[in-house]
MIROTI-775951 format. One line per field, with one value per residue: z, x, y of N, C-alpha, C, O in turn; residue number from 1. Coordinates in steps of 0.001 Angstrom, whole numbers. Layout:
residues N
n_c3 = Z_...
n_c1 = X_...
n_c2 = Y_...
ca_c3 = Z_...
ca_c1 = X_...
ca_c2 = Y_...
c_c3 = Z_...
c_c1 = X_...
c_c2 = Y_...
o_c3 = Z_...
o_c1 = X_...
o_c2 = Y_...
nr = NUM_...
This chain:
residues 200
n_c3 = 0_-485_498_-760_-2106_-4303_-5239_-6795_-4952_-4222_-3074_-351_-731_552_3540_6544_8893_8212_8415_7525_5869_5726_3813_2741_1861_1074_1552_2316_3203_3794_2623_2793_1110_-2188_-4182_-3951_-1233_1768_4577_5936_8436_9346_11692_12905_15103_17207_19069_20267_20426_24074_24738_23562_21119_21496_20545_18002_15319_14410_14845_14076_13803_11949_10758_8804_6413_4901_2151_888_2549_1480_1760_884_1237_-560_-2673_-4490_-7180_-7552_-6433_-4566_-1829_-1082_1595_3281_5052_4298_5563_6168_7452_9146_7453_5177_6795_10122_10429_13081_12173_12849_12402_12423_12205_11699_10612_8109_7473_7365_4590_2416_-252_-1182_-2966_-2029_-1310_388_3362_5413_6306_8439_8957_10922_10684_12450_12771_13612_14226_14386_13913_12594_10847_10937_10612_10308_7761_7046_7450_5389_2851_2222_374_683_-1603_-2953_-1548_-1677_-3807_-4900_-7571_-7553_-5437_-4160_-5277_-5739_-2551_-1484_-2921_-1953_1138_1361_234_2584_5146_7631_7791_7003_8626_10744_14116_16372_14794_14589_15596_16952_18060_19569_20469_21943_19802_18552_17872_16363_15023_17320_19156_17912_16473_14137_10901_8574_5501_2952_949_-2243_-3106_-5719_-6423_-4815_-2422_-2117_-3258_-5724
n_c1 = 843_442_1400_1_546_-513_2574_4653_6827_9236_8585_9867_12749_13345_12885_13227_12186_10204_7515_6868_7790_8525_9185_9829_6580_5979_5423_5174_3499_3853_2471_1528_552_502_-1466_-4840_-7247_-7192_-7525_-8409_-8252_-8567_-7539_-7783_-6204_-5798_-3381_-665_-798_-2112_-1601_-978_-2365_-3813_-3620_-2367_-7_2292_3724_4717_6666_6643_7663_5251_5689_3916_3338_1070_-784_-3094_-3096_-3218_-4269_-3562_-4050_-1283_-1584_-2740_-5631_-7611_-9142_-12898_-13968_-11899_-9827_-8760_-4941_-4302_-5801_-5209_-3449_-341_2229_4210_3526_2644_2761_1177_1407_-299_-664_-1982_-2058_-199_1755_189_-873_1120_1097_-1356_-4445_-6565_-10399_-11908_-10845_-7588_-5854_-4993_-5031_-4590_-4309_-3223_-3178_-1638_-696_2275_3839_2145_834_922_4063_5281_4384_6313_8380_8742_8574_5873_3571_5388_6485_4713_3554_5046_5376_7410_9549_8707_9944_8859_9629_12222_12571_11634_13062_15435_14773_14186_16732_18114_16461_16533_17459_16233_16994_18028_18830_16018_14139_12083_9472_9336_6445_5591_2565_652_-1481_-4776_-7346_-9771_-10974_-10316_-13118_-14574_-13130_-12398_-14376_-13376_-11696_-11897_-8671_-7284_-4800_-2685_17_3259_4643_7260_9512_12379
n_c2 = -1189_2570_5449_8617_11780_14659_15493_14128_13075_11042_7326_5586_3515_1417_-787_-963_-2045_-3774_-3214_-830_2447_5946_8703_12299_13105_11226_7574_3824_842_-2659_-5362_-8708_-10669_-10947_-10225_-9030_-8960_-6838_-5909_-2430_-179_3773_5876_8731_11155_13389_13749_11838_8599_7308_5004_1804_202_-3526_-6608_-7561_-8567_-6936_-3843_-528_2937_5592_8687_11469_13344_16117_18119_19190_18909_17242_13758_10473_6936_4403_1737_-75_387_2619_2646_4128_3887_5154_5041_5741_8488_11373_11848_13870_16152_18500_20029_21429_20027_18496_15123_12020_8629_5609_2163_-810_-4518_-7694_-10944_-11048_-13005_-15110_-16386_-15843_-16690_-16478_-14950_-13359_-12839_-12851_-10857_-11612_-10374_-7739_-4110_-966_2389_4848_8401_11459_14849_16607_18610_21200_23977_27241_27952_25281_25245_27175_26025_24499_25668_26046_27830_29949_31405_32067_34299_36338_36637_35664_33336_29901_27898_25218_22548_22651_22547_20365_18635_18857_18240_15373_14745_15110_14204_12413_9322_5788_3717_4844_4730_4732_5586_4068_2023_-1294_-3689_-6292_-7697_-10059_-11865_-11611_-12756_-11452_-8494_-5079_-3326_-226_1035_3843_3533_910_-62_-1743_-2427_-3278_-5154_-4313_-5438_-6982_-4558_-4584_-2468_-1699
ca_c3 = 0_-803_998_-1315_-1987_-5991_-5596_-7743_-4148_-4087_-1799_197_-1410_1741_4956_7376_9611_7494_7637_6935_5723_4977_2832_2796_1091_778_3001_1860_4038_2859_2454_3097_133_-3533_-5021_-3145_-667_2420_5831_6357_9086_9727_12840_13105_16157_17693_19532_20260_21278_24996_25030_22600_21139_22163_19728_16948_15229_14749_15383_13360_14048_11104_10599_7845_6043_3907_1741_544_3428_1040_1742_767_1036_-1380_-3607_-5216_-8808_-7493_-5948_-3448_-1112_-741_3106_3797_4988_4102_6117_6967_7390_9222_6505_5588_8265_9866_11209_13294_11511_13662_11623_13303_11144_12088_9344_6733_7874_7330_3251_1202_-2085_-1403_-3528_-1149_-2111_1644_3998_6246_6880_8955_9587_11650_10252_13558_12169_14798_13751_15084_13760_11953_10725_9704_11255_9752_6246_6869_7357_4426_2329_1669_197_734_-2576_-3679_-522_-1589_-5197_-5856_-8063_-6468_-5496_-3768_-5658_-5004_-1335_-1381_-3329_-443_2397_669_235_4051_5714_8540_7181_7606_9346_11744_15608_16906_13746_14055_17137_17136_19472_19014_21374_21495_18741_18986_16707_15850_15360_18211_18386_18162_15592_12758_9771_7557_4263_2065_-294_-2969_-3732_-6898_-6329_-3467_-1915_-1700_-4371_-5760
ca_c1 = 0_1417_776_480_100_139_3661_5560_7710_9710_8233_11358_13418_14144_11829_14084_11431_9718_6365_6178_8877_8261_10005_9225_5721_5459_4952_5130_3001_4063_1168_2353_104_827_-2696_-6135_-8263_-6901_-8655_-7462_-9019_-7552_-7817_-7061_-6322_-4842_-2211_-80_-1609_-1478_-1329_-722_-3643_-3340_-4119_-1620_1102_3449_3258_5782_5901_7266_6459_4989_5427_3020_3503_-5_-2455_-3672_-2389_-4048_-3504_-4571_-3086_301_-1797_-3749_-6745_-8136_-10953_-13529_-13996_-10427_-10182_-7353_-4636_-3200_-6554_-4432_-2876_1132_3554_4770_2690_3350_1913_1493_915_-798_-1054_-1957_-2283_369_2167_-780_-199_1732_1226_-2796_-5219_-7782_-10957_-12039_-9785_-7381_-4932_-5715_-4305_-5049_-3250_-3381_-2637_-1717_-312_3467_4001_1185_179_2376_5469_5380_4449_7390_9967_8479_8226_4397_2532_5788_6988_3370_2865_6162_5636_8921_9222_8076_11002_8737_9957_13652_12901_11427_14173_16412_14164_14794_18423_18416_15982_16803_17977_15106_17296_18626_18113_14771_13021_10956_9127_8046_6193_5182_1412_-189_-2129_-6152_-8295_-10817_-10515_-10848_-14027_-14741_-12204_-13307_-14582_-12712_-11741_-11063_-7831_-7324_-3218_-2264_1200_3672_5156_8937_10502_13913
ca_c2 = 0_3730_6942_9390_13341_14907_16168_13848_12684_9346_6592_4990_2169_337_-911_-1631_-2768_-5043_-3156_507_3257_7429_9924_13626_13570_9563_6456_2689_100_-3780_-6250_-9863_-10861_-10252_-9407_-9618_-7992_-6528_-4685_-1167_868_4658_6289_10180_12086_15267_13401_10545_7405_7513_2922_797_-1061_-4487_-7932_-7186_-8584_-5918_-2302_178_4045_6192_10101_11922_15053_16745_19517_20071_18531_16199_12797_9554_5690_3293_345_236_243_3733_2369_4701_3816_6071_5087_5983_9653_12529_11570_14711_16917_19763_20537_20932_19934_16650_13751_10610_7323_4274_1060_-1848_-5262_-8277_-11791_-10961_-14083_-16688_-17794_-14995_-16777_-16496_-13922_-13768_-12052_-12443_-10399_-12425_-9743_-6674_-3018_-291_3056_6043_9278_12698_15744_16662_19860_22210_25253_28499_27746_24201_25507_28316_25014_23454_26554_26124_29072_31429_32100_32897_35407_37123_37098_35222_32403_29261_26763_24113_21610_22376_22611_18864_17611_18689_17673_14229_14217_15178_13632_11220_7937_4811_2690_5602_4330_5513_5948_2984_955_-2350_-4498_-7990_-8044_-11547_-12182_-11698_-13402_-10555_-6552_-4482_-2547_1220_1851_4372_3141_735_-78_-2844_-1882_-4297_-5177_-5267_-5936_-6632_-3179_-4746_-1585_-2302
c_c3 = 0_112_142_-1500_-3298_-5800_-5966_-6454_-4146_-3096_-1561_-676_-727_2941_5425_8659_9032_7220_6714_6959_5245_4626_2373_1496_717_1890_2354_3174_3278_3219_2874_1742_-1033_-4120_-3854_-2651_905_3529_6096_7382_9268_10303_13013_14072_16392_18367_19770_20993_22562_25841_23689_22140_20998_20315_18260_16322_15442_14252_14692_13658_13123_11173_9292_7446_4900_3602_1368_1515_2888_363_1733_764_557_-2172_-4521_-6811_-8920_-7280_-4757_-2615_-1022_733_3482_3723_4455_5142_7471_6696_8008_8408_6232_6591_8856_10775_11961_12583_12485_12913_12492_12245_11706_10157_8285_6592_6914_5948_2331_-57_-2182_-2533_-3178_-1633_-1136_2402_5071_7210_7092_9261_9643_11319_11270_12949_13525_13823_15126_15329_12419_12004_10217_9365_10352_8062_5714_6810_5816_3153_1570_1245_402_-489_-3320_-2256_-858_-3324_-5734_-6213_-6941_-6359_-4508_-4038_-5545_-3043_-696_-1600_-2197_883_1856_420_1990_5111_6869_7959_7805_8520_10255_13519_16203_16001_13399_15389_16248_18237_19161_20245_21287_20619_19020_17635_15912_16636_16859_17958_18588_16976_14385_11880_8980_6251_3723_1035_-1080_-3163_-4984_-7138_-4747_-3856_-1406_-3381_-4405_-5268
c_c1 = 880_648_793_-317_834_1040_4593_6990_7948_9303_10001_11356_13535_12897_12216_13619_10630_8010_6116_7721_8033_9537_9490_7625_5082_5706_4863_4235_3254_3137_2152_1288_150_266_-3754_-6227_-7480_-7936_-8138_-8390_-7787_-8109_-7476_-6929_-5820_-4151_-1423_-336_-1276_-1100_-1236_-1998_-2864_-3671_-3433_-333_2470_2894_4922_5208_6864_6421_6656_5625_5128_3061_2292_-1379_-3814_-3326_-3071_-3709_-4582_-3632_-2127_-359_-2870_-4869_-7193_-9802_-11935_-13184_-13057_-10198_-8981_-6665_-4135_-3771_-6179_-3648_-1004_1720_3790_3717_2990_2086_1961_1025_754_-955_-900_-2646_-1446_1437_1585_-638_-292_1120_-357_-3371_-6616_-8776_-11919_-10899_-8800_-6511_-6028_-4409_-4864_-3968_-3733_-2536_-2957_-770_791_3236_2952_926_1466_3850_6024_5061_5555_8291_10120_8406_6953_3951_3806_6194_5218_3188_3916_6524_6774_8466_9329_8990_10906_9078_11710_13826_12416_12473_15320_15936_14636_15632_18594_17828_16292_17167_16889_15673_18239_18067_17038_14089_12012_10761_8295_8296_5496_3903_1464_-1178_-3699_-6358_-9418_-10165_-11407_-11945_-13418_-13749_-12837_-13127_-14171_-13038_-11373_-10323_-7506_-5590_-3175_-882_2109_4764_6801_9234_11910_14127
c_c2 = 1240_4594_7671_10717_13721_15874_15181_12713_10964_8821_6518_3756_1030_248_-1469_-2401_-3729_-4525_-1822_1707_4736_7977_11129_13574_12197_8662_5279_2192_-1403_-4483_-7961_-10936_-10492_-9307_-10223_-8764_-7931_-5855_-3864_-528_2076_5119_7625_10479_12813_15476_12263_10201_7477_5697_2918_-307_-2670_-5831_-7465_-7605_-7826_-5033_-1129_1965_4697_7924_10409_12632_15430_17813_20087_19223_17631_14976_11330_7973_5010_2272_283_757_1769_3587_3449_5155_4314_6059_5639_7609_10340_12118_12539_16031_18642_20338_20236_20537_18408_15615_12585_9864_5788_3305_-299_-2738_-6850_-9633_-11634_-12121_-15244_-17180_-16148_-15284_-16683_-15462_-14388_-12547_-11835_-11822_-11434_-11247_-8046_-5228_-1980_942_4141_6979_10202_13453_15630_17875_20713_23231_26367_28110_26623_24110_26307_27001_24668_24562_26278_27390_30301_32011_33300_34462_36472_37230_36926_33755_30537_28086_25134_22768_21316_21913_21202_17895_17984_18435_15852_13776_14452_15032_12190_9876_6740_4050_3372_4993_5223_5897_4920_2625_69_-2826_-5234_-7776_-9579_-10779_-12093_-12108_-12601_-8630_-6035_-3519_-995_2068_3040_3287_2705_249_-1431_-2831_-3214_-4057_-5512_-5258_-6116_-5188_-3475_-3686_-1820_-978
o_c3 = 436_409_-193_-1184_-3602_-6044_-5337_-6904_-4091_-2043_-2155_-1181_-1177_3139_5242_9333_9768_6341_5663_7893_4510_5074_1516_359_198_2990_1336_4142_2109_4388_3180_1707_-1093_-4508_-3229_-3004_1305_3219_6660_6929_9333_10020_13494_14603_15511_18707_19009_22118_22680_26920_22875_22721_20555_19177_17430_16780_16260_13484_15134_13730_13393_11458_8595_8212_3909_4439_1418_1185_3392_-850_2838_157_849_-2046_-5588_-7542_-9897_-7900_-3742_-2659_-456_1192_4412_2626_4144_6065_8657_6118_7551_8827_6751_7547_8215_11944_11347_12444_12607_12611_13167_11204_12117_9146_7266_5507_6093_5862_1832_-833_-3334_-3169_-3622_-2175_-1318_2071_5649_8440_6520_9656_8739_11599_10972_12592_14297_12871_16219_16327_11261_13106_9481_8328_9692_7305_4528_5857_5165_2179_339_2181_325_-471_-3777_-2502_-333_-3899_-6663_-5678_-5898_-7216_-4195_-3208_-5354_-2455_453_-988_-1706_1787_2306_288_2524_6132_6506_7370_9021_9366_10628_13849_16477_16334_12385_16265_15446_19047_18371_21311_20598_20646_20059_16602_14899_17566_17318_16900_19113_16719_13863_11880_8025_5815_4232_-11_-412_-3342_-5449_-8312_-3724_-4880_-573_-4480_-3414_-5002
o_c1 = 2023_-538_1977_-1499_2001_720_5636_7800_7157_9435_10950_10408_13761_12112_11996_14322_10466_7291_5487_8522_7047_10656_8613_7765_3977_6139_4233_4176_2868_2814_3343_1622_-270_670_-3674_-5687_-7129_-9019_-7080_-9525_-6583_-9306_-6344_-7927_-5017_-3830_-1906_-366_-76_-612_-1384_-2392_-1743_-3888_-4205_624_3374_1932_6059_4039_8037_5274_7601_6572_5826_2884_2189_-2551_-4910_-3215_-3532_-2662_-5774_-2407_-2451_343_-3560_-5556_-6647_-10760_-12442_-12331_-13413_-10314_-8089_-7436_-3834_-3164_-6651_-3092_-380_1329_3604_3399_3832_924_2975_-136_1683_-1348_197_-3274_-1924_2017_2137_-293_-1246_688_-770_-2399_-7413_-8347_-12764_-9812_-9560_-6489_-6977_-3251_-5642_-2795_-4877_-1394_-3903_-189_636_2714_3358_711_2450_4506_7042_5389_5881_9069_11160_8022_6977_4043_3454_6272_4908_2581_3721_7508_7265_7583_9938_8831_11777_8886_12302_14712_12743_12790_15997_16771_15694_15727_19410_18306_16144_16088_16697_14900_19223_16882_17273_13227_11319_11606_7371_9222_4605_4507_2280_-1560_-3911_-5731_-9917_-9613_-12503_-11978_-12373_-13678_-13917_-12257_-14159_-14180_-10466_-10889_-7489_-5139_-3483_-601_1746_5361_7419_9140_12589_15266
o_c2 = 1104_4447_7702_10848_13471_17038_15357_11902_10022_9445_7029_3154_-94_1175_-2667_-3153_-4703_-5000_-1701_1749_4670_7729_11026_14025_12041_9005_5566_2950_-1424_-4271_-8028_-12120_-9337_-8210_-11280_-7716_-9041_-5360_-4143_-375_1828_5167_7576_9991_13121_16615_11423_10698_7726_5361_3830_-1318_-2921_-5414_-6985_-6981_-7993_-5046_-1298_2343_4439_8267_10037_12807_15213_18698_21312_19042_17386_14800_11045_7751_4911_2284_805_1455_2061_4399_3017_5927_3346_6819_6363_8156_9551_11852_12401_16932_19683_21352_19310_21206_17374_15834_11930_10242_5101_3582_-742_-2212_-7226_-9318_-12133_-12160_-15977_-18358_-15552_-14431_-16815_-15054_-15214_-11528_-10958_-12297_-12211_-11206_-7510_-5367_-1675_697_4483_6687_10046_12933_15084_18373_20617_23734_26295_28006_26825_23195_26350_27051_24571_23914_26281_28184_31478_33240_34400_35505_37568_37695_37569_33086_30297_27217_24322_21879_20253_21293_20906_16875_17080_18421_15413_12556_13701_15529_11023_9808_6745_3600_2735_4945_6400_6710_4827_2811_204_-2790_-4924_-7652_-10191_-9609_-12719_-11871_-13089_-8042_-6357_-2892_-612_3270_2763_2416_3482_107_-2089_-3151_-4248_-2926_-6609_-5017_-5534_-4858_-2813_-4233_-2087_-595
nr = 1_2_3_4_5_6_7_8_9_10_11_12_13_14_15_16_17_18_19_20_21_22_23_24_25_26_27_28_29_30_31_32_33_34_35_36_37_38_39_40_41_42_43_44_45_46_47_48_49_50_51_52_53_54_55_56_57_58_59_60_61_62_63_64_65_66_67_68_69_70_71_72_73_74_75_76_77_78_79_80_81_82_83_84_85_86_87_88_89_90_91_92_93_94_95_96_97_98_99_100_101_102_103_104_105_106_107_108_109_110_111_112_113_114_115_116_117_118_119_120_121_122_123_124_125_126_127_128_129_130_131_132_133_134_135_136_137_138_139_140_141_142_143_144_145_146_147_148_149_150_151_152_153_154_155_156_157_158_159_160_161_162_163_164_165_166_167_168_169_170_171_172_173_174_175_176_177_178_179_180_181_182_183_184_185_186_187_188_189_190_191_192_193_194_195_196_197_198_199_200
């Protein structure tokens, strides 16, 4: 599954945790199934989780960052859910992503057309609003009537962005295993794979 937002930004190459990697403006999530039907639920909120939801394989925490506040996840082949909301409804600036996924284990080579595998995507805002559009140079060339070098100032957030496999840029945590989704979650989705999310 991809995160993505129409600025042209490279997913990551590498997922040094095995489920989920970001790169200024993009986000990978890996499926453990080739092609087929998947369970996505996404969860928004307005801060970081204060537990850990419980009954989950593994648990990965990567952050965002969005240059235009409209950030979407859907299927390597451009599928995008309806159900599945904006990710990153505050607009520019940086996000944490927590990825929850449980079943990508149970038979890889399947194309299931019932769901087996499950994930739970928690979205919070880090950093938002002026300040966080001033890092990112959002909206300043236009407010200042100079020509607009958002696209240079991505391509160097990108050459200098934290490294994926830097210490502390990822958590996991192995729970026990539950047999059924927890309730209360918002509203999910069913994203269809049409390929696996390992990029050379």
């Amino acid at each position: 599954m991809l995160v993505n937002e129409e600025t042209g930004a490279d997913h990551p190459s590498r997922v040094p945790n095995g489920l989920t990697a970001s790169a200024p403006g993009a986000a990978v999530i890996l499926t453990g199934i080739h092609t087929g039907v998947v369970d996505v639920t996404v969860q928004l909120a307005d801060a970081p989780p204060a537990t850990t939801v419980g009954g989950w394989d593994e648990v990965e925490d990567v952050e965002l960052i969005s240059f235009t506040g409209e950030t979407r996840l859907g299927g390597l082949m451009g599928h995008l859910p309806e159900a599945l909301p904006n990710l990153t409804p505050h607009g520019p600036g940086r996000y944490g992503m927590r990825v929850h996924a449980r079943g990508r284990h149970i038979d890889p080579s399947a194309v299931p057309s019932v769901p087996f595998e499950f994930y739970l995507v928690m979205i919070w805002p880090i950093e938002v609003g002026p300040k966080a559009c001033a890092r990112l140079g959002v909206g300043v060339a236009e407010e200042l009537g100079l020509p607009d070098k958002s696209a240079e100032i991505r391509r160097w957030a990108r050459e200098h962005a934290r490294p994926e496999c830097e210490a502390g840029a990822h958590r996991r945590e192995r729970p026990p295993a539950a047999p059924h989704a927890r309730p209360g979650h918002r509203t999910g989705d069913r994203a269809s794979v049409a390929d696996r999310q390992s990029l050379p």
